[in-house]
C-alpha positions as CSV (number, residue, x, y, z in Angstrom):
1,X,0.0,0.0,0.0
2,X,1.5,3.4,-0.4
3,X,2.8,5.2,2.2
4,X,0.4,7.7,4.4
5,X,1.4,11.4,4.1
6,X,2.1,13.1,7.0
7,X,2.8,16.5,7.8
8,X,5.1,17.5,10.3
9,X,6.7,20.5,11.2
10,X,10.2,21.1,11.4
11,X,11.1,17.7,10.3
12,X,11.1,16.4,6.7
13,X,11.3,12.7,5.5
14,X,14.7,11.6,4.2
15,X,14.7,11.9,0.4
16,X,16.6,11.9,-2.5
17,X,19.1,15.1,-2.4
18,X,17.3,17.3,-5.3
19,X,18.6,20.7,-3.7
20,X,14.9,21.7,-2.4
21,X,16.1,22.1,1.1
22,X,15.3,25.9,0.9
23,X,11.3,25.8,0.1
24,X,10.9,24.9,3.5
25,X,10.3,27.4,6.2
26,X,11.2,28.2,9.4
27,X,8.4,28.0,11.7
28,X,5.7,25.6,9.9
29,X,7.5,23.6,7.8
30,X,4.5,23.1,5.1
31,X,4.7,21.0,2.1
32,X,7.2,20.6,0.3
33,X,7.3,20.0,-3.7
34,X,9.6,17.7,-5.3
35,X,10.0,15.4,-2.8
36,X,11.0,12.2,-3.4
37,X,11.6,9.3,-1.3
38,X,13.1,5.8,-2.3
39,X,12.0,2.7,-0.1
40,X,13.7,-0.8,-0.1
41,X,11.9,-3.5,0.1
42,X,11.3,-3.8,3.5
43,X,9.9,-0.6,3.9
44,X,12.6,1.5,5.3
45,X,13.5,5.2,3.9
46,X,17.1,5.8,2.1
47,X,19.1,7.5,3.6
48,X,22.9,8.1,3.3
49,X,23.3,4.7,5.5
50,X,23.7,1.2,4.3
51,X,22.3,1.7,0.7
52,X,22.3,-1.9,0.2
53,X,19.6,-2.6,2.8
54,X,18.1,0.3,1.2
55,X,17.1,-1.6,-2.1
56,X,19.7,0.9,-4.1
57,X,22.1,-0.8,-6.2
58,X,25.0,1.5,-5.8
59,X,24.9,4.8,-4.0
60,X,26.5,8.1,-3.2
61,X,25.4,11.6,-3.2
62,X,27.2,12.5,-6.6
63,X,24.9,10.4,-9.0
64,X,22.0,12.7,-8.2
65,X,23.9,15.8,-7.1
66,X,24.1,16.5,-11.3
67,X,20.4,16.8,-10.9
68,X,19.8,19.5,-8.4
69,X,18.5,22.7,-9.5
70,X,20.6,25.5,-10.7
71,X,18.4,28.3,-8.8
72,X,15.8,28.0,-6.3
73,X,14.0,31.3,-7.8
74,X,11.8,31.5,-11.1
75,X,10.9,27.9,-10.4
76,X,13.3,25.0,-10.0
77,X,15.8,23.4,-13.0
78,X,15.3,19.8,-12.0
79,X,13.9,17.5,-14.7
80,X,11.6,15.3,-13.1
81,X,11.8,13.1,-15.8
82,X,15.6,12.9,-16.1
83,X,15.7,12.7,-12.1
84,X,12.8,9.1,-11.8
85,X,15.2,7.2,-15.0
86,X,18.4,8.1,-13.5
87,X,17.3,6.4,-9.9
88,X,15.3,3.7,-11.9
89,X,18.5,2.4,-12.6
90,X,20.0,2.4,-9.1
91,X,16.8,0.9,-7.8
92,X,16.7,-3.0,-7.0
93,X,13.5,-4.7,-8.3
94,X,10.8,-4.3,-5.7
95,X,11.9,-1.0,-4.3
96,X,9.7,1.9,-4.2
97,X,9.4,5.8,-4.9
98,X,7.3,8.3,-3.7
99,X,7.2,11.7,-5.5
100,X,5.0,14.6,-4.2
101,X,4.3,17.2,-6.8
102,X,2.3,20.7,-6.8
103,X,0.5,22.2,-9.3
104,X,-0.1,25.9,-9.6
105,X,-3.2,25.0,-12.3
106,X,-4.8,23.6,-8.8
107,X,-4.5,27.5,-6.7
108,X,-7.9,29.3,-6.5
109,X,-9.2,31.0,-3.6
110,X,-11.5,33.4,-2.5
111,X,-11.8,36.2,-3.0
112,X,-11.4,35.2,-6.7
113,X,-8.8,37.7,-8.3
114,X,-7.6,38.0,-11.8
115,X,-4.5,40.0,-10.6
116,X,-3.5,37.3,-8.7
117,X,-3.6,34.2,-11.1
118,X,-1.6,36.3,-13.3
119,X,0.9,37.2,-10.9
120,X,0.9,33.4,-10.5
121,X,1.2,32.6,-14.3
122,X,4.3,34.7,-13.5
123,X,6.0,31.9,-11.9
124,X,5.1,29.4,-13.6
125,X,6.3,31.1,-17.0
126,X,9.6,31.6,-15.8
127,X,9.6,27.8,-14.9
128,X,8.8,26.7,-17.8
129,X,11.8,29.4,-19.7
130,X,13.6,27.7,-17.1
131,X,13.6,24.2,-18.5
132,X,10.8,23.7,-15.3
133,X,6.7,22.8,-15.1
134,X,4.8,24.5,-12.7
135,X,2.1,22.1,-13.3
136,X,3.7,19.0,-13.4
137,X,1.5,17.0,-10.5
138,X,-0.8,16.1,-13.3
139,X,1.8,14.5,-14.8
140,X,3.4,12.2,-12.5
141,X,1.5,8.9,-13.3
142,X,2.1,9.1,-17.7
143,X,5.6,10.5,-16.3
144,X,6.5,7.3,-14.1
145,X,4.8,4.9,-16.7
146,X,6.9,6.3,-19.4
147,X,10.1,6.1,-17.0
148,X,9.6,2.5,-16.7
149,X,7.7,1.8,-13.2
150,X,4.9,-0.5,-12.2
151,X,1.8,-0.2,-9.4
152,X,1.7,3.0,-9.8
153,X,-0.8,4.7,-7.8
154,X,-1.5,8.9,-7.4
155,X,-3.8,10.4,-5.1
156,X,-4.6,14.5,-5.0
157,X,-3.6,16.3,-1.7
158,X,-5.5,19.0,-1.3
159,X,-4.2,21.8,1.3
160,X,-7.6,23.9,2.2
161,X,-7.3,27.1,4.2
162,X,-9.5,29.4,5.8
163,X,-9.0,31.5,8.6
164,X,-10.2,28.5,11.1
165,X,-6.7,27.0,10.6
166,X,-4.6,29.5,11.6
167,X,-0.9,27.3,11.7
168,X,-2.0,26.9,8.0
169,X,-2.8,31.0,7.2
170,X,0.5,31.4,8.1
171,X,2.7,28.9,6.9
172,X,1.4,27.5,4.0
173,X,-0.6,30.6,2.6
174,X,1.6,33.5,3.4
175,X,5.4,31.8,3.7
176,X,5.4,29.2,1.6
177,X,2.5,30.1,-1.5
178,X,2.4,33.6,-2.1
179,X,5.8,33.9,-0.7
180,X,7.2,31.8,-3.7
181,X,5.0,34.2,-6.0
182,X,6.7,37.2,-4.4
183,X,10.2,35.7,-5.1
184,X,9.7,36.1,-8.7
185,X,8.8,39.5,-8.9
186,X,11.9,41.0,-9.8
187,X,12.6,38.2,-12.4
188,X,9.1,38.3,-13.8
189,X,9.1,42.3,-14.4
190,X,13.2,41.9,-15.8
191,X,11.9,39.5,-18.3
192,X,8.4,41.4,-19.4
193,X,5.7,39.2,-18.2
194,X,4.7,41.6,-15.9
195,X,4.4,45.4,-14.7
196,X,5.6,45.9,-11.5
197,X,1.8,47.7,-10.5
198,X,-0.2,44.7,-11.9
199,X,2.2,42.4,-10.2
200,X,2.4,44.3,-7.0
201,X,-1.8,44.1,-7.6
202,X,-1.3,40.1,-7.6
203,X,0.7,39.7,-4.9
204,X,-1.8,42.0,-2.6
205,X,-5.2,39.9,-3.4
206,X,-2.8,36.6,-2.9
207,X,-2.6,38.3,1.1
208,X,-5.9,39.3,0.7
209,X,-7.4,35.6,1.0
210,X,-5.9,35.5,4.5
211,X,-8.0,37.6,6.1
212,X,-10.9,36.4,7.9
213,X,-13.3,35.7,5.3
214,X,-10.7,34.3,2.6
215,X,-10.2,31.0,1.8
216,X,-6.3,29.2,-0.2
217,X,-6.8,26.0,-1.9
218,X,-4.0,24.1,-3.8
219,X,-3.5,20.7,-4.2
220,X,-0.3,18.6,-4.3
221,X,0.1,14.7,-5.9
222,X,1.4,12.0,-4.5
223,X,2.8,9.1,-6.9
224,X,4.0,5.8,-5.1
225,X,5.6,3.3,-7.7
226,X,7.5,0.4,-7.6
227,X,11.0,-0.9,-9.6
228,X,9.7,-3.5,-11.5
């Protein structure tokens, strides 16, 4: 069966280095995208240990090091796809992956704003210039099929918020979302997909839907698949 997913803070589940260590905040840790997690056989999670009781082949650092993003701003480098064949091949038969992906086509809220889902598209068009996909959670069952896996099985995550979950206002809709919008800015008005009012517009009615009346909804997806 695949794995539960949990959620706690200041601790995240050991998982394949992909450089992603700085999407998580201090505070309320929140979810985290790309995050991938190998399993052996009998359940336990890789780490740097023994990586033969791990269900890995061979193992070190520097075979996935190669992979890790170039910049953690305008949306990350790492291809997915390049990433789930390259440990594929490291994997003993019967081992498992989990990947959790986001997807910014998933973000709406109330109120509804315009300004805001373009200020959004901001980010994900720089990820996509960037060699990225913003909206790659969709894709995660055609991309593991393709990469060669078996039993795979994705579920939606759904992160709601409203101002009755207050742990969640702050550090999933403030510092970890529309903070991640708010890092672009700069890069997003540099490369003309935005004016700085219309983005500064965006970024405001992103705030807006933590007040007490708003509501943040954005949903993650969890692939679990097996070497085969």
């Amino acid at each position: 069966m695949p794995p539960k997913t949990g959620f706690v803070p200041e601790k995240i589940k050991a998982q394949a280095p992909l450089g992603i260590g700085k999407a998580v905040r201090k505070g309320y840790t929140s979810f985290v995208t790309n995050f991938l997690t190998i399993k052996s056989r009998n359940g336990r999670n890789k780490h740097d240990a023994d990586y033969r009781e791990l269900g890995l082949k061979e193992w070190s650092s520097g075979q996935i090091k190669p992979l890790r993003p170039q910049s953690d701003r305008g949306g990350n480098r790492i291809c997915l796809n390049t990433t789930v064949n390259a440990l594929r091949k490291l994997l003993k038969v019967g081992s498992t992956i989990t990947v959790i992906e986001g997807d910014h086509g998933s973000a709406y809220f109330y109120p509804d704003s315009e300004s805001a889902h373009k200020a959004i598209q901001c980010q994900v068009k720089l990820q996509r210039r960037a060699g990225g996909n913003a909206m790659i959670g969709r894709e995660l069952y055609p991309l593991l099929h393709k990469a060669g896996y078996s039993s795979i099985r994705v579920s939606p995550r759904m992160v709601y918020v409203d101002s009755s979950k207050p742990e969640l206002v702050e550090g999933f809709t403030k510092r970890t979302f529309t903070a991640m919008i708010e890092g672009v800015r700069e890069s997003a008005i540099k490369a003309g997909i935005a004016d700085q009012p219309a983005f500064e517009k965006g970024i405001k009615d992103l705030y807006r839907t933590t007040e007490p009346d708003g509501v943040f909804c954005y949903t993650f997806f969890k692939a679990f698949a097996e070497r085969k």
